[in-house]
N, C-alpha and C positions, 0 to 999 in steps of 0.2 A: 504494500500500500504506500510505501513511502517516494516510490517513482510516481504514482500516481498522483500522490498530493502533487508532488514537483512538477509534472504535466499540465495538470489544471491550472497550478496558479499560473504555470508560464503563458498560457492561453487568456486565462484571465489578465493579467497584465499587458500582454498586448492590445486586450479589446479598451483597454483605455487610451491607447491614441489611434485606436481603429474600428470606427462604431460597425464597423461589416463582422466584427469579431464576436462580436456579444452576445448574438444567438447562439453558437458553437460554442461558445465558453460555455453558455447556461445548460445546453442540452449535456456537455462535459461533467458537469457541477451534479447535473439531474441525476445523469448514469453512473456518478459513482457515490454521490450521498446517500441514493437507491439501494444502492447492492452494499454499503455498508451498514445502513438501516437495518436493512432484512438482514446481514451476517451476525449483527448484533441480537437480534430477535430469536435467532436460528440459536444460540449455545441455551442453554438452560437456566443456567446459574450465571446470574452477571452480580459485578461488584456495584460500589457507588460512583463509579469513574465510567465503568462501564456503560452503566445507567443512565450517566451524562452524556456521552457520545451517544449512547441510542438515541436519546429525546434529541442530543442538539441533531444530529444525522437525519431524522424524519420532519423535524420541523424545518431544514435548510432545505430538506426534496422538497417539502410543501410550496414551502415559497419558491422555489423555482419551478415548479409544475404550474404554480398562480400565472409566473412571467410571460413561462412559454404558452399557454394560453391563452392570455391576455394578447399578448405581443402579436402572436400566431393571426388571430382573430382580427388585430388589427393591420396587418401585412397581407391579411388576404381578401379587404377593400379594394 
C-alpha cells in the first residue's frame, strides 16, 4: 500500500496545476480508499487505529463517490 499512497498523491499533486487531472486523481483516490475500506472490514478483529482508518477510509470513498457524481452529472450537460 505504501507505492500506492505514493501514486495517488503524485497524481493528486499534479491535478493542482492541471485541472484535466482531477477526475483521474478522484477516481484514483475512489479505487483505493474503496479497496482499503473493504480490506479493513474484511479482518475481524481490528484495533482503535484500525478503527480509525476504517471510518477515515469509507468516509474519504464517500466523498469522492459524492464528487465523481456530482462532477460526472455535470460534465455530461
Amino acid at each position: 500500500m505504501g507505492f500506492a499512497n505514493i501514486a495517488i498523491a503524485t497524481i493528486a499533486t499534479v491535478s493542482i496545476f492541471s485541472v484535466t487531472w482531477i477526475m483521474p486523481s478522484a477516481i484514483a483516490g475512489w479505487v483505493f480508499y474503496g479497496c482499503a475500506g473493504v480490506s479493513h472490514l474484511a479482518r475481524g478483529k481490528r484495533n482503535a487505529l484500525e478503527n480509525t482508518a476504517l471510518v477515515s477510509d469509507l468516509f474519504l470513498f464517500a466523498v469522492l463517490s459524492v464528487y465523481i457524481i456530482v462532477e460526472g452529472v455535470s460534465l455530461s450537460r
